[in-house]
ZAGUVEX-89227 format. One record per residue: residue in three letters; x, y, z of N, C-alpha, C in turn. Coordinates in steps of 0.1 Angstrom, whole numbers, padded with zeros to 4 digits, always signed. Each point is the difference from the previous one (the first is absolute). Example, Ala and Ser with C-alpha at 12.3 -4.5 7.8 and 13.67 -1.06 7.14 Angstrom:
BEGIN
ALA+0132-0057+0078-0009+0012+0000+0009+0012+0000
SER-0004+0011-0007+0009+0011+0000-0008+0011+0008
! end
This chain:
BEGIN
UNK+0009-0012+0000-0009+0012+0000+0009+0012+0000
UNK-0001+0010-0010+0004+0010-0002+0000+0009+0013
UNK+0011+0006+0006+0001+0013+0010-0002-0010+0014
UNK+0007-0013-0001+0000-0010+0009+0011+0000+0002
UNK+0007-0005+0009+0014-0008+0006-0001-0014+0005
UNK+0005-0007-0009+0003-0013-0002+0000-0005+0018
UNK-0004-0009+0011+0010-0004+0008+0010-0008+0000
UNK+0009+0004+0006+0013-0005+0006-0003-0014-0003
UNK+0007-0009-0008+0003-0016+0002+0010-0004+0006
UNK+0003-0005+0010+0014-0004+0006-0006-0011+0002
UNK+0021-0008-0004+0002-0009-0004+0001-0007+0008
UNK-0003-0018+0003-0002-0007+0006+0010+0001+0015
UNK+0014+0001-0004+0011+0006+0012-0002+0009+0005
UNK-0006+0008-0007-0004+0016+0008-0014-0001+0011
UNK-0009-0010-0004-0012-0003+0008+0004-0012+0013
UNK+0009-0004-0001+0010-0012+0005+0008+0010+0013
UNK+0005+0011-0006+0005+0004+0010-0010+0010+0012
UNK-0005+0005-0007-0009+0008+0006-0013-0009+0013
UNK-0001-0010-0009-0005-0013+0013+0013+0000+0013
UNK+0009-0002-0004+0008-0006+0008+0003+0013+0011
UNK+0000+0012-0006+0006+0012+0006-0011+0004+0008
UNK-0013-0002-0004-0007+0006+0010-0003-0013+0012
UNK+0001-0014-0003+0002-0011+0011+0007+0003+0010
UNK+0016+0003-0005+0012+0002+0007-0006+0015+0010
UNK-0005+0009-0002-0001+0011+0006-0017-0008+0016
UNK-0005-0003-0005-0011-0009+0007+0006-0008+0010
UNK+0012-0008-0005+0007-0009+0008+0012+0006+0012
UNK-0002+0014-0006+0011+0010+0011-0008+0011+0005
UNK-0013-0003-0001-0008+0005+0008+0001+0012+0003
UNK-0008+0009+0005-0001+0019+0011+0012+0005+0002
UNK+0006-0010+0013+0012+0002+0007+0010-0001-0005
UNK+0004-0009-0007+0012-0002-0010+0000+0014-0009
UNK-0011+0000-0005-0002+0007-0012+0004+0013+0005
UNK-0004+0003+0011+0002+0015+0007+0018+0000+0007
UNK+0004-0011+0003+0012+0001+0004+0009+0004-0013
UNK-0003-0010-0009+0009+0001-0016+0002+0017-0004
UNK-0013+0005-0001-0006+0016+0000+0007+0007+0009
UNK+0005-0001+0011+0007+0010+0005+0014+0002-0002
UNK+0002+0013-0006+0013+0001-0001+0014+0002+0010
UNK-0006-0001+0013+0012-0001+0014+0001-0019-0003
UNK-0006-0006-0006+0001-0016+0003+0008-0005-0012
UNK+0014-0008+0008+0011-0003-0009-0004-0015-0003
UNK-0004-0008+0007-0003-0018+0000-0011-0003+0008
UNK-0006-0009-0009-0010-0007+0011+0004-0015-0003
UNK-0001-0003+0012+0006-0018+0004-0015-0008+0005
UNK-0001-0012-0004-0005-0009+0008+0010-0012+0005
UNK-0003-0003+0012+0006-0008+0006-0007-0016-0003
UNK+0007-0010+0006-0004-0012-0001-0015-0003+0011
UNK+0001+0011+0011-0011-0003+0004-0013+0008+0000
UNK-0001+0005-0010-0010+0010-0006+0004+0016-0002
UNK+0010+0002+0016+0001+0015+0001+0000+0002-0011
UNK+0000+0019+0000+0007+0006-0011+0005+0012+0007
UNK+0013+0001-0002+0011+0014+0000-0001+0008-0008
UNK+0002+0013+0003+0001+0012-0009+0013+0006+0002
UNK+0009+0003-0010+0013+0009+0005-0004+0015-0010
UNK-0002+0006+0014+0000+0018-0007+0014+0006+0003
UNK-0001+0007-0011+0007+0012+0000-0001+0010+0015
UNK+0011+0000+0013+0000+0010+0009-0002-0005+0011
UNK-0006-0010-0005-0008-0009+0014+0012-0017-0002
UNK-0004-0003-0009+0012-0014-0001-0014-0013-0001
UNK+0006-0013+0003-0011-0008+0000-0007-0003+0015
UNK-0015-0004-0007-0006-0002+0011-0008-0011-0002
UNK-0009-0005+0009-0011-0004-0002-0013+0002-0005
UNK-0006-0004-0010-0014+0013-0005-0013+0000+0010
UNK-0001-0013+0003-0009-0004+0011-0011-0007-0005
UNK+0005-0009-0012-0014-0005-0009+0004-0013-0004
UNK-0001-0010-0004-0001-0014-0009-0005-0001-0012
UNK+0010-0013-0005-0008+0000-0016+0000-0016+0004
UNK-0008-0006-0004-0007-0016-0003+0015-0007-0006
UNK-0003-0009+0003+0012-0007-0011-0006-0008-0013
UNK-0011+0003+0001-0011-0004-0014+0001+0019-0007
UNK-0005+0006+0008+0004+0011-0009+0019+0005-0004
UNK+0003-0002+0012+0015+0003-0010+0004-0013-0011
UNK-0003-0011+0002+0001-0010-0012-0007+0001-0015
UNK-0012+0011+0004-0005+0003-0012+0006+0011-0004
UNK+0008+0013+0008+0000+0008-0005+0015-0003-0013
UNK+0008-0011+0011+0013-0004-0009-0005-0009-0010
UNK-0010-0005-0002+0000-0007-0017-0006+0013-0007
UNK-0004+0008+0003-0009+0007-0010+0013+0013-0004
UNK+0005+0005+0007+0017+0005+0002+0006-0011-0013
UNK+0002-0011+0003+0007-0008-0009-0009-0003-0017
UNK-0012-0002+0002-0005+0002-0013-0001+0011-0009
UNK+0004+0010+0006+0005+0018-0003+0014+0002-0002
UNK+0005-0010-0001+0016-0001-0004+0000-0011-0010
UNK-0009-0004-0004+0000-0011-0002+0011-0010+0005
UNK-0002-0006+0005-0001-0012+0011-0003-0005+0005
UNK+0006-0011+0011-0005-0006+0011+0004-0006+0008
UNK-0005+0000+0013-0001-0001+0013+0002-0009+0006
UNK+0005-0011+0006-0009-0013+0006+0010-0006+0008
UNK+0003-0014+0006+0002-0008+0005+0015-0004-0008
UNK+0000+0000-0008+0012-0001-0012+0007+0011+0000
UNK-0010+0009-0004+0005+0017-0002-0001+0007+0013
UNK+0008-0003+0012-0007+0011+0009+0004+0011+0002
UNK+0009+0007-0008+0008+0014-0003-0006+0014-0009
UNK-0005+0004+0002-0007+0009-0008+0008+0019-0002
UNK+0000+0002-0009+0010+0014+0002-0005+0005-0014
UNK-0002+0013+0002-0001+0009-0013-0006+0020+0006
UNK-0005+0004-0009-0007+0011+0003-0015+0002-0006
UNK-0004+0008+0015-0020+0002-0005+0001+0005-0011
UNK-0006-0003-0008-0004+0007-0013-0006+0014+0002
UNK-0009+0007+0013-0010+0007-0002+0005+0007+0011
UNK+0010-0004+0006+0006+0007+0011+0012+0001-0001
UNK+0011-0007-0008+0012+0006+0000+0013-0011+0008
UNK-0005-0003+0009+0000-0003+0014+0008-0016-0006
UNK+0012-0001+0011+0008-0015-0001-0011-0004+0008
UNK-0001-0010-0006-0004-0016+0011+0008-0013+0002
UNK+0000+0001+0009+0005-0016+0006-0012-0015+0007
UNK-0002-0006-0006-0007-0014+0011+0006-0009-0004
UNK-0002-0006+0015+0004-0015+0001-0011-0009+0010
UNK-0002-0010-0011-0010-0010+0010+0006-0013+0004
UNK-0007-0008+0009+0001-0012+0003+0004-0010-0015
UNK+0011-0009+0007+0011-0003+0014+0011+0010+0000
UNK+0004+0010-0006+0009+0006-0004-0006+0007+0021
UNK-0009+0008-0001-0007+0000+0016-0009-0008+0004
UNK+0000+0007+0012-0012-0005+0010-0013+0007-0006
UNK+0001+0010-0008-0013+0007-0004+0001+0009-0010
UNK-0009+0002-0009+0003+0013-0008+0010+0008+0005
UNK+0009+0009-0009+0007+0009+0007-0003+0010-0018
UNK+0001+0014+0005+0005+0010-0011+0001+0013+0004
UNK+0011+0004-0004+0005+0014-0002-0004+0013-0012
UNK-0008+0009+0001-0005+0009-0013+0013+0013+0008
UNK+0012-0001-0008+0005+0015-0002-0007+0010-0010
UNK-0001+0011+0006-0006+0009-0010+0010+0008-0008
UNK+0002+0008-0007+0007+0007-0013-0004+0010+0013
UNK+0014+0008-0001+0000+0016+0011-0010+0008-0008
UNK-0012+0006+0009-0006+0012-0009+0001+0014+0011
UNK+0007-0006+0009+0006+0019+0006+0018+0003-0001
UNK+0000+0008-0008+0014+0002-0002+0007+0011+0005
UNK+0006-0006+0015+0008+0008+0010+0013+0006-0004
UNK+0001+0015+0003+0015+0008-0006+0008-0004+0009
UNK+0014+0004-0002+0009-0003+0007+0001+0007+0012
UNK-0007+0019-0003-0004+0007+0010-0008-0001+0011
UNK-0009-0011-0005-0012-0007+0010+0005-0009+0009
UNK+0010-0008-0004+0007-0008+0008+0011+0002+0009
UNK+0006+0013-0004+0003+0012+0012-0005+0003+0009
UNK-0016+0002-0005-0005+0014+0007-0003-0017+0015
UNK-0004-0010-0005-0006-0010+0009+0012-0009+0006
UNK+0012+0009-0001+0010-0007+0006+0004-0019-0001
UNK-0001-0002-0018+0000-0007-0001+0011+0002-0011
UNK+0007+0008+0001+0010+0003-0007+0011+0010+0004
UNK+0012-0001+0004+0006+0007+0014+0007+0014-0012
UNK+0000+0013+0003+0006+0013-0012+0007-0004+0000
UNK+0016-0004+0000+0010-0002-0005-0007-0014-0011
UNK-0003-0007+0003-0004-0013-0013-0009+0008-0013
UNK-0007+0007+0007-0013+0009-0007+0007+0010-0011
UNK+0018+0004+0005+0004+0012-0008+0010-0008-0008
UNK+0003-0010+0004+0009-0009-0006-0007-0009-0013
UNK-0012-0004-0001-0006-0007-0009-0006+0012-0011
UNK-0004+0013+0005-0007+0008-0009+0015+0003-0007
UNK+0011+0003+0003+0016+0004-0007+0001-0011-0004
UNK-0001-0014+0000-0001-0009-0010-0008-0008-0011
UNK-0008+0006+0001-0009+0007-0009+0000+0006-0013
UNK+0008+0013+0004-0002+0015-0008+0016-0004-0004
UNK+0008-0007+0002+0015-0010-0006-0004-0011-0008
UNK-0014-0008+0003-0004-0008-0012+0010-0011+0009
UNK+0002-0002+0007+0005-0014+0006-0008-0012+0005
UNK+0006-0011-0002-0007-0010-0002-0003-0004+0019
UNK-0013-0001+0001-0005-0005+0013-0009-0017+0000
UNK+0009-0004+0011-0010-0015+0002-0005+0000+0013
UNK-0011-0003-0002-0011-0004+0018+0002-0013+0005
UNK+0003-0006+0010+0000-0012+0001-0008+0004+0008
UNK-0006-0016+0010-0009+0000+0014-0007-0019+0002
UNK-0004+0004+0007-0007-0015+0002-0016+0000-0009
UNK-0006-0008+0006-0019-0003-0005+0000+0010+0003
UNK-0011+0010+0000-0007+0003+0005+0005+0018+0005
UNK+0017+0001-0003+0005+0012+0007-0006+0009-0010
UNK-0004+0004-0010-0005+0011-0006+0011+0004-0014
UNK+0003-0013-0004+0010+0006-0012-0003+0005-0011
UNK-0011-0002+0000-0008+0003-0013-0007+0011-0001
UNK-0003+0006+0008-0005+0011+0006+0006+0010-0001
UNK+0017-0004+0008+0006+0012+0002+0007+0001-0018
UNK+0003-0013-0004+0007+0002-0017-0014+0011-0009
UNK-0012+0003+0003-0013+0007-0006+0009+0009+0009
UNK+0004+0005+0009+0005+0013+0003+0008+0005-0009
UNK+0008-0006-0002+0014+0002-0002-0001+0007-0014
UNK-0010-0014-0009-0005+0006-0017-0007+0015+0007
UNK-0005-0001+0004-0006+0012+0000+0006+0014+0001
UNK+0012+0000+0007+0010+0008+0002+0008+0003-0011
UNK+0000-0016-0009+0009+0004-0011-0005+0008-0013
UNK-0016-0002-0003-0007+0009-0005-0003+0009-0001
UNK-0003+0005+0017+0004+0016+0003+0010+0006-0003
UNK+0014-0001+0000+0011+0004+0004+0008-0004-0015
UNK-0005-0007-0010+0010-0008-0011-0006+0012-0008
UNK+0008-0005-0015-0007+0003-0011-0011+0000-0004
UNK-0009+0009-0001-0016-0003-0009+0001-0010-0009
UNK+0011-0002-0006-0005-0010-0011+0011-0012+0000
UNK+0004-0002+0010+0006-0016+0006-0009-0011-0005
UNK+0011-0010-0003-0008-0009-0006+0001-0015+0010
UNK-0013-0001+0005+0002-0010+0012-0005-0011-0006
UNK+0011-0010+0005-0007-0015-0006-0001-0008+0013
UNK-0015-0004+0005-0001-0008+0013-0009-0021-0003
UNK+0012-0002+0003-0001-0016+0005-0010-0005+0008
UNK-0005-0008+0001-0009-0006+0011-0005-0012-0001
UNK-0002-0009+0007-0007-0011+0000-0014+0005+0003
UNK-0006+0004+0015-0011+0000-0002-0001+0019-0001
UNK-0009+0012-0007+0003+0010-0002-0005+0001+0015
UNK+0008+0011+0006-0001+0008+0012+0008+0013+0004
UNK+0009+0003-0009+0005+0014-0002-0011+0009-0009
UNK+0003+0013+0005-0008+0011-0007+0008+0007-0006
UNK-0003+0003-0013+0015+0013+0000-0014+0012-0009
UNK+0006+0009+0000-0011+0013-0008+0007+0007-0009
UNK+0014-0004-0001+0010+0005-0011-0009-0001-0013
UNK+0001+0008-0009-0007-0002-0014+0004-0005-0009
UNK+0016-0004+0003+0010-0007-0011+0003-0014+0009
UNK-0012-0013+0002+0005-0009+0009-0009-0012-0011
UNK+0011-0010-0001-0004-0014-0005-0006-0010+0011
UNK-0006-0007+0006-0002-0009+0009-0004-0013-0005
UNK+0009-0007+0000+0003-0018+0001-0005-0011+0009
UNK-0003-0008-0002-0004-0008+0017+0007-0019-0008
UNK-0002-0006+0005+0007-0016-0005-0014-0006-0003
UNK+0004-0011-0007-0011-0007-0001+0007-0015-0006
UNK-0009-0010-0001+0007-0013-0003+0012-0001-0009
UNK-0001+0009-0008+0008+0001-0016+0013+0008+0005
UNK+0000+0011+0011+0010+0010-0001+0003+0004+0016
UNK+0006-0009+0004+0011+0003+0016+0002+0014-0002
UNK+0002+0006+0015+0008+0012+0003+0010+0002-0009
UNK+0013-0015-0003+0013+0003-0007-0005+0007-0015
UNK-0011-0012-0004-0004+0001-0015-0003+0018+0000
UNK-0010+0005+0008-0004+0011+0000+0008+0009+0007
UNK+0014+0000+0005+0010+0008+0001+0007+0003-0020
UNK+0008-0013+0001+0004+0002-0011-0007+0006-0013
UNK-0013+0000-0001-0009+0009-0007-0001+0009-0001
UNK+0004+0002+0017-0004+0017+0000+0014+0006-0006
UNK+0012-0006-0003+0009+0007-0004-0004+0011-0015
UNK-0007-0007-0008-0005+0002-0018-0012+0013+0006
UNK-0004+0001+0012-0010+0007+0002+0006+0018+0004
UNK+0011-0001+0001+0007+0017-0006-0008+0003+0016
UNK+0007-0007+0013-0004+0005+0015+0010+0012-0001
UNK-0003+0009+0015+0012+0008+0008+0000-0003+0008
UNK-0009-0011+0008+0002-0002+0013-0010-0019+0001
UNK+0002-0011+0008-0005-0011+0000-0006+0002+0011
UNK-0012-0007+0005-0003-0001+0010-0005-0016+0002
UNK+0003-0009+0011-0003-0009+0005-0008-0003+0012
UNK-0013-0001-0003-0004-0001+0016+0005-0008+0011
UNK+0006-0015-0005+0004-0007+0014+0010-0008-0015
UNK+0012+0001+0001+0011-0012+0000-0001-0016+0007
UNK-0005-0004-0010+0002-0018+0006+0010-0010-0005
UNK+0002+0008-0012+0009-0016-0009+0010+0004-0005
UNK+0005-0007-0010+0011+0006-0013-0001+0010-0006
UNK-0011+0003+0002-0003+0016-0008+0011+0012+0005
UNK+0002-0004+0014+0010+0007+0008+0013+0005-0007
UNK+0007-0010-0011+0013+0003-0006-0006+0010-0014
UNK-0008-0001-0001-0004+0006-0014-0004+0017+0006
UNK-0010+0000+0012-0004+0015+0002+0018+0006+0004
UNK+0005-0009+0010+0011+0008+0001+0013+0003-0009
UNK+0004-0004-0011+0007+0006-0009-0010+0006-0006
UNK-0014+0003+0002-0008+0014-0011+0000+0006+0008
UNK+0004+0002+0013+0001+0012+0007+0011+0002+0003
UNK+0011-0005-0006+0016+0001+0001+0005+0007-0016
UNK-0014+0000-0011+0005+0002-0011-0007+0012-0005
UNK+0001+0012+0007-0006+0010-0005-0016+0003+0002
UNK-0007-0008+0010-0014+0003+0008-0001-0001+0014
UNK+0002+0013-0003+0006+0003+0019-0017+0005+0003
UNK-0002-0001+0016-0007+0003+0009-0014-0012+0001
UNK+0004-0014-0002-0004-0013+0002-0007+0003+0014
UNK-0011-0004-0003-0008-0005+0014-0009-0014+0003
UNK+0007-0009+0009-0002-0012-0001-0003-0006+0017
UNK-0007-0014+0007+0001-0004+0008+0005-0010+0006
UNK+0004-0006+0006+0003-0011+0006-0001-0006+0010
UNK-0004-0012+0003-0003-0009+0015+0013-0003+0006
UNK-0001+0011+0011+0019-0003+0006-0008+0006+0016
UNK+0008-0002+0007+0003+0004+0016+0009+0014+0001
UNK+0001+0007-0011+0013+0008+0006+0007+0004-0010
UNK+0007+0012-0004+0011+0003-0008+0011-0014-0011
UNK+0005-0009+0008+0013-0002+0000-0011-0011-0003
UNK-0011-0009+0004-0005-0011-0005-0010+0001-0011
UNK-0001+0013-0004-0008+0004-0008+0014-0001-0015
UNK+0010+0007+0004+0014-0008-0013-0002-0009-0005
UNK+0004-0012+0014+0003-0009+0004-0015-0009-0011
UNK-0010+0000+0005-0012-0008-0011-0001+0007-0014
UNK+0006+0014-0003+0002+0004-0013+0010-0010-0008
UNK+0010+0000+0008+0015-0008-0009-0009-0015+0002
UNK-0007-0007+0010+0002-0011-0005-0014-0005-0013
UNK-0006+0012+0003-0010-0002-0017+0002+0005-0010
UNK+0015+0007-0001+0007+0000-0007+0004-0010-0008
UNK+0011-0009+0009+0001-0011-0003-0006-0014-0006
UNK-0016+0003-0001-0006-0009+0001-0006+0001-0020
UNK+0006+0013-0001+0008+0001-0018+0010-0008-0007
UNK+0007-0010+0009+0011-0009-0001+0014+0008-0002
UNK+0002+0013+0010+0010+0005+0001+0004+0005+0013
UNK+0016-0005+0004+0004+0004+0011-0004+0011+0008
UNK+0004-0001+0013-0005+0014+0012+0004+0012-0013
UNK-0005+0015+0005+0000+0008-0008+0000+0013+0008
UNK+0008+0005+0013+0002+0008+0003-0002+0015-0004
UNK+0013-0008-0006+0002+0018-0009-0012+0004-0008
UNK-0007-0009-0008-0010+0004-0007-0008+0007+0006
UNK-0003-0006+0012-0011+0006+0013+0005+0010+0003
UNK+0006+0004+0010+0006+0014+0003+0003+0012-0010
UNK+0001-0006-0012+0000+0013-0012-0013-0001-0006
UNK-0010-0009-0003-0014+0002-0003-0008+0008+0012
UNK+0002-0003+0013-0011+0000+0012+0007+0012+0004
UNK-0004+0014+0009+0000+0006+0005-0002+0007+0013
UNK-0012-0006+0001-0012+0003+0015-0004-0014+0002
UNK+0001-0003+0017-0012-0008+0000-0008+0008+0017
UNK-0015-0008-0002-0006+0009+0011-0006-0013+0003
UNK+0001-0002+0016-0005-0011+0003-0013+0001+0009
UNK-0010-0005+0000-0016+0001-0001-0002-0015+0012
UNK-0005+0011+0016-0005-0014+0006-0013+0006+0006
UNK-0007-0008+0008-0010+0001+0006+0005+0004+0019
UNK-0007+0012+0001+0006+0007+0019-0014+0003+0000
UNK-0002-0008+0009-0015+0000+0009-0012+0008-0007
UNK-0003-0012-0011-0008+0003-0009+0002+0011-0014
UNK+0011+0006+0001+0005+0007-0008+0010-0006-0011
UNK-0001+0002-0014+0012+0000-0010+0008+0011-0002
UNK+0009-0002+0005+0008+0013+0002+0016-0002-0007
UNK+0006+0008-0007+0011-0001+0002+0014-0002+0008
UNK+0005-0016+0008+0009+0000+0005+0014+0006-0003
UNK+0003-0006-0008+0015+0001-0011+0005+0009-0009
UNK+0009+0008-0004+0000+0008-0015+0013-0004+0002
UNK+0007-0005-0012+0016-0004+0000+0003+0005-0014
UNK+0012+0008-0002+0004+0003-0012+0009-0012-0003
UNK+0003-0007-0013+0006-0004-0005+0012+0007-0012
UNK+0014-0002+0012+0013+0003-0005+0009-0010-0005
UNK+0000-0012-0002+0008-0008-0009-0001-0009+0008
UNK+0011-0010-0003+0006-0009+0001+0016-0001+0005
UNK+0005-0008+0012+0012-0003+0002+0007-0008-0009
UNK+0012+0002+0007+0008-0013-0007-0001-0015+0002
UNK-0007-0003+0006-0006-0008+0008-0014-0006-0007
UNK-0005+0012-0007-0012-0003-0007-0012+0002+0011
UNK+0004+0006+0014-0014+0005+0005-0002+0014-0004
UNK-0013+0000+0002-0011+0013-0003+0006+0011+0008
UNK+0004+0015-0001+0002+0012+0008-0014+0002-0001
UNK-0007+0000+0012-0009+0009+0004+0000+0013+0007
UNK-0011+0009-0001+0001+0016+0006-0013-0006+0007
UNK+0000+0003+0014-0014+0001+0006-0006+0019+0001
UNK-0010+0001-0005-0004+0014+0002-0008-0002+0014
UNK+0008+0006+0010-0008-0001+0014-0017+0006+0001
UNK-0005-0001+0006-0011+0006-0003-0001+0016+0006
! end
């Protein structure tokens, strides 16, 4: 009919998903749904015995004061898995990917693997704290505060290490954020990820994530053809490690990257050995002239705060690390 609009036909997958997405939202119910929604809330956990934990931002983790069924979290993880396409079960009891409609890593694991459903939803940061804010809340001491913004505005390369849970990813969304402020308008940022959870607002920024076909390394080495000025990595895990650090030893200075370390010197220390895991010897020197900063990120009574800021000044003859501690 003339001066009509056709409706919308979508395609069998598209009516496929939209079943599944509004199940999955059903199966995580008010509460969930309202926890996911708030942007102070970094993870929500269920436990093996129904609990569920919430870790906010300011506050840290706690208890929420609610339960989920283990018939409903068993359905919420197949229906999670059929939205990945996969599956779930007795054979499969590992489940890992991201919500489609939320962004958000998930983690479950069912029986025998536990005693009971278990799953973890990290959410993608949607409040993006300055470096000034983390001053002003004394979670950033002025000397570290005046020391990271001057390495910065030098384009020097910074790494975060920290444990679970210390806020590394949070404070690396700082850090971009600083470098956008303070860099060139028309820097050309190329950012890494497995699951996306960095924000950048630069106007000249490429964003990558992995997927079956293309590892971190694969999507390091890519980004070389991609004409970067600067790499960014959200969390270093593998071999990719020897590839970001000669691209930030070869003319792409002010790298921002993370790491699962305890500390300065063990934050090296797991860089060189996934280094190695490139099938090439320790690699010191490479490290100390690629890496620059590291800032190390723990949890103080409910707070993620900056412990650590260590400059990195070379190497001995000896082949250990010179460190600079910037006192706070």
């Amino acid at each position: 009919m003339r001066g009509t609009e056709r409706p919308a036909v979508l395609g069998l997958r598209e009516l496929r998903e939209r079943r599944l997405e509004g199940k999955l939202q059903r199966e995580l119910g008010p509460t969930l749904s309202d926890l996911l929604a708030d942007d102070a809330v970094v993870e929500v956990m269920r436990n093996e015995d129904g609990r569920i934990w919430v870790d906010r931002l300011g506050t840290g983790l706690a208890p929420a004061g609610f339960e989920v069924s283990a018939e409903t979290a068993e359905n919420l993880l197949g229906t999670v898995a059929a939205l990945l396409g996969t599956v779930v079960n007795e054979e499969h009891p590992i489940l890992e990917g991201e919500l489609p409609f939320h962004g958000a890593r998930f983690e479950g694991v069912l029986p025998p693997v536990a005693r009971g459903p278990v799953f973890c939803i990290r959410k993608r940061a949607t409040l993006i704290y300055r470096l000034d804010e983390y001053a002003a809340k004394g979670q950033l001491a002025p000397r570290h505060h005046a020391a990271l913004v001057s390495a910065i505005e030098r384009e020097e390369s910074l790494v975060v290490c920290g444990g679970t849970g210390s806020g590394k990813t949070t404070f690396l969304n700082a850090l971009l954020a600083e470098k956008v402020q303070r860099g060139d308008p028309h820097q050309r940022l190329v950012i890494l990820e497995d699951t996306v959870e960095l924000q950048c607002t630069a106007a000249n920024t490429v964003q990558l994530r992995t997927s079956a076909e293309a590892d971190l390394q694969r999507l390091v080495r890519a980004t070389m053809r991609l004409r970067p000025d600067a790499i960014v990595i959200g969390e270093v895990r593998g071999r990719e490690a020897l590839d970001l650090l000669k691209a930030w030893n070869t003319g792409h200075r002010g790298g921002l990257s993370s790491v699962h370390a305890n500390g300065a010197r063990a934050a090296l220390s797991r860089l060189d050995q996934l280094v190695q895991e490139a099938g090439v010897p320790t690699q010191p020197r490479l490290l100390a002239e690629a890496v620059d900063w590291i800032a190390s990120m723990s949890r103080v009574d409910g707070d993620r705060r900056v412990t650590e800021l260590v400059r990195v000044e070379g190497v001995d003859a000896g082949g250990e690390f010179r460190l600079t501690a910037i006192e706070p």
